[in-house]
ChimeraX commands (.cxc) that place a marker at each C-alpha (Angstrom):
marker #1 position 0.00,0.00,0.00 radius 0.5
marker #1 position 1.63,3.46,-0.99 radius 0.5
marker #1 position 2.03,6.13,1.63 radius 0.5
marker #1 position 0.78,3.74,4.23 radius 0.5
marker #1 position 0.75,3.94,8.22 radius 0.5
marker #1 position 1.15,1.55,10.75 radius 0.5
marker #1 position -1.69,2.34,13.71 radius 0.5
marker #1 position -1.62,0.26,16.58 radius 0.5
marker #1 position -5.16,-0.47,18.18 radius 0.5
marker #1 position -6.79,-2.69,20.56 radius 0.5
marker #1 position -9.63,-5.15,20.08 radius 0.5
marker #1 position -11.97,-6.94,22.35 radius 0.5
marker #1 position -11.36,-10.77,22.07 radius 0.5
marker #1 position -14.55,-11.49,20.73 radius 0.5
marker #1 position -14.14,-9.13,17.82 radius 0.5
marker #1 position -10.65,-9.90,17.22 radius 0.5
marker #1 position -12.25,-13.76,16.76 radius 0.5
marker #1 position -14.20,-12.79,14.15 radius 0.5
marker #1 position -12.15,-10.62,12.17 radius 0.5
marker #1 position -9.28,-13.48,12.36 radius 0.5
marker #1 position -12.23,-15.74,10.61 radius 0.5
marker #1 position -13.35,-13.33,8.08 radius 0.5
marker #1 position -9.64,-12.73,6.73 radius 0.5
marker #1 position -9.62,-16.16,6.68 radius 0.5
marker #1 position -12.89,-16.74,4.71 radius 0.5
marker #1 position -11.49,-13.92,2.44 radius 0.5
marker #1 position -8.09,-15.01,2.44 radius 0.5
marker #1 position -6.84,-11.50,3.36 radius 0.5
marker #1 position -4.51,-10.45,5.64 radius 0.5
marker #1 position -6.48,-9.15,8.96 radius 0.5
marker #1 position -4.69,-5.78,8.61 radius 0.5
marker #1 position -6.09,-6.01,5.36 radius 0.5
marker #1 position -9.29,-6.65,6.29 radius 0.5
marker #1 position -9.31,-3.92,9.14 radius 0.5
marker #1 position -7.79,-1.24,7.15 radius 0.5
marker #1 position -10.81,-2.03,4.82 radius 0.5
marker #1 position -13.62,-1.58,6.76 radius 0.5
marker #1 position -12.17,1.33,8.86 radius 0.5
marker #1 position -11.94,2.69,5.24 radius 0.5
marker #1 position -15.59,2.11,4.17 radius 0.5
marker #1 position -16.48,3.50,8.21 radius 0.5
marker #1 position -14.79,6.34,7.06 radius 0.5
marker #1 position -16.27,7.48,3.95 radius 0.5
marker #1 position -19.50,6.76,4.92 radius 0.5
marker #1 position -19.33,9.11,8.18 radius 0.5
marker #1 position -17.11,11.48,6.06 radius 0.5
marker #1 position -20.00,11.76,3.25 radius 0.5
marker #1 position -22.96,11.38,5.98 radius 0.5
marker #1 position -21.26,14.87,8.37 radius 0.5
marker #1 position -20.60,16.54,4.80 radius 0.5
marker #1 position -24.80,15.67,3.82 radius 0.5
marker #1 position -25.73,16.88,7.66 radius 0.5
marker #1 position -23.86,20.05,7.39 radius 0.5
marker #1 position -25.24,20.66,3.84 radius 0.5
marker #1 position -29.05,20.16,5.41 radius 0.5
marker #1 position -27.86,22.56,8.00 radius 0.5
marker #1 position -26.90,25.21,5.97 radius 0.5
marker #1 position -30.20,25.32,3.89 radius 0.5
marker #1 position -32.20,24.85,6.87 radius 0.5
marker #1 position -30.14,28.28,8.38 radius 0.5
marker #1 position -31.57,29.68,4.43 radius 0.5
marker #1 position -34.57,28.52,5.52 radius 0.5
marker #1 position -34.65,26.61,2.25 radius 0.5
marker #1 position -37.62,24.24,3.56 radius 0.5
marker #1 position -40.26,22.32,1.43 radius 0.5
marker #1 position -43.90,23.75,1.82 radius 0.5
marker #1 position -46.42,22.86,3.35 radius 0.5
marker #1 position -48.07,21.52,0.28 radius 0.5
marker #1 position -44.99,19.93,-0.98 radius 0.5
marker #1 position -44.78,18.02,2.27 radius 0.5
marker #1 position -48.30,16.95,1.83 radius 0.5
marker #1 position -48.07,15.95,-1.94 radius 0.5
marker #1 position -44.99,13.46,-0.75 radius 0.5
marker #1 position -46.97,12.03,2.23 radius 0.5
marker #1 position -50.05,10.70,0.04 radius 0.5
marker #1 position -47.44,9.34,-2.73 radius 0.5
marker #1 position -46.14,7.36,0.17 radius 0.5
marker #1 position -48.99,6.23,1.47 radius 0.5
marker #1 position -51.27,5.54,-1.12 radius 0.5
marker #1 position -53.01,2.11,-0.58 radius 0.5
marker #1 position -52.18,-0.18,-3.41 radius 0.5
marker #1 position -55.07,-1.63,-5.33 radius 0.5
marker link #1:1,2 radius 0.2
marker link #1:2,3 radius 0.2
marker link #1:3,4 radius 0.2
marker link #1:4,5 radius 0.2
marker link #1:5,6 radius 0.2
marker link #1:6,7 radius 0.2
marker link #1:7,8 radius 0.2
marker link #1:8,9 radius 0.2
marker link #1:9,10 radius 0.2
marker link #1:10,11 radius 0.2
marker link #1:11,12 radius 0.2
marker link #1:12,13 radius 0.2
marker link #1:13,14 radius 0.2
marker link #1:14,15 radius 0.2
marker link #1:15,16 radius 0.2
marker link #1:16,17 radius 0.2
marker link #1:17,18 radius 0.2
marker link #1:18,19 radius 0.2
marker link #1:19,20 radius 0.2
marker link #1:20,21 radius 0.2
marker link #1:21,22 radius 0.2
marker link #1:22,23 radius 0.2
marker link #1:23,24 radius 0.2
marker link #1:24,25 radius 0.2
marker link #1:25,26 radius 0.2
marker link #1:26,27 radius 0.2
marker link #1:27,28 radius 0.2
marker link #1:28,29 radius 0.2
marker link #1:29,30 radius 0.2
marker link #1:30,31 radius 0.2
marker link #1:31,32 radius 0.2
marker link #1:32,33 radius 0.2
marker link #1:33,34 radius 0.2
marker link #1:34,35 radius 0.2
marker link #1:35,36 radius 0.2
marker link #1:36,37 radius 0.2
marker link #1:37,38 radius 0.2
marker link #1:38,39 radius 0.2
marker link #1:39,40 radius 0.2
marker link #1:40,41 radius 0.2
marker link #1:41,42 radius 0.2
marker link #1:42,43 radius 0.2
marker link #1:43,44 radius 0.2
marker link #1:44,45 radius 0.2
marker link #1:45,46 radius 0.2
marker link #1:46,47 radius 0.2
marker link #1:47,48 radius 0.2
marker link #1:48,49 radius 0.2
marker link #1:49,50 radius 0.2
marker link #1:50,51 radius 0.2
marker link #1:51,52 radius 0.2
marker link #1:52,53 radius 0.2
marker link #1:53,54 radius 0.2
marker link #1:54,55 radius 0.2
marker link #1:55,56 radius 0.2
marker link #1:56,57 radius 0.2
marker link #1:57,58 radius 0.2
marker link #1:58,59 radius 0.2
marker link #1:59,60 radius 0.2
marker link #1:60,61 radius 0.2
marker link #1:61,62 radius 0.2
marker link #1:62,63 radius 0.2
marker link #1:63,64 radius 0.2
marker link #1:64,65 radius 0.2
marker link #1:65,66 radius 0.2
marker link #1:66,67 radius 0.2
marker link #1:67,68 radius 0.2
marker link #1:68,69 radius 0.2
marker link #1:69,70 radius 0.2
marker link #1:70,71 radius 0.2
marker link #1:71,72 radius 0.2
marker link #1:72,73 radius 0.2
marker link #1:73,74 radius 0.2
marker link #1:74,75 radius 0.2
marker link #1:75,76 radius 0.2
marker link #1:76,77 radius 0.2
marker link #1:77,78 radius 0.2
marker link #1:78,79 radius 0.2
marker link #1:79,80 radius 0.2
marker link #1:80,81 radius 0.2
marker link #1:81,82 radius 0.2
view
């Protein structure tokens, strides 16, 4: 891995278990395996804050949807199907 780290951490038995048997099933490395899903954990908090801070700002606009907009959605959704 290019321009790679090493970061020391500490597990819980239990989890360290499982991850041992998913690198396994996988036939990864478990730092493999780690650094993967501490990368997927981190672009999906990473794009999740940068959505929250965007409904933030429009919310401070006061960029809302109306009244009727909010209505129109709310029968789409629950419409009975025939």
């Amino acid at each position: 891995m290019p321009n790679s780290s090493v970061l020391t951490l500490r597990l819980d038995s239990k989890l360290k278990q499982k991850l041992d048997r998913l690198s396994l099933a996988m036939s990864r490395s478990r730092s493999f395996v780690a650094a993967q899903a501490i990368r997927e954990y981190v672009e999906l908090n990473d794009w999740q804050i940068g959505e929250v801070k965007k409904a933030v700002a429009e919310a401070d606009r006061g960029d809302f949807a109306s009244e009727r907009d909010v209505s129109r959605t709310l029968r789409k959704w629950t419409r009975r199907a025939d």
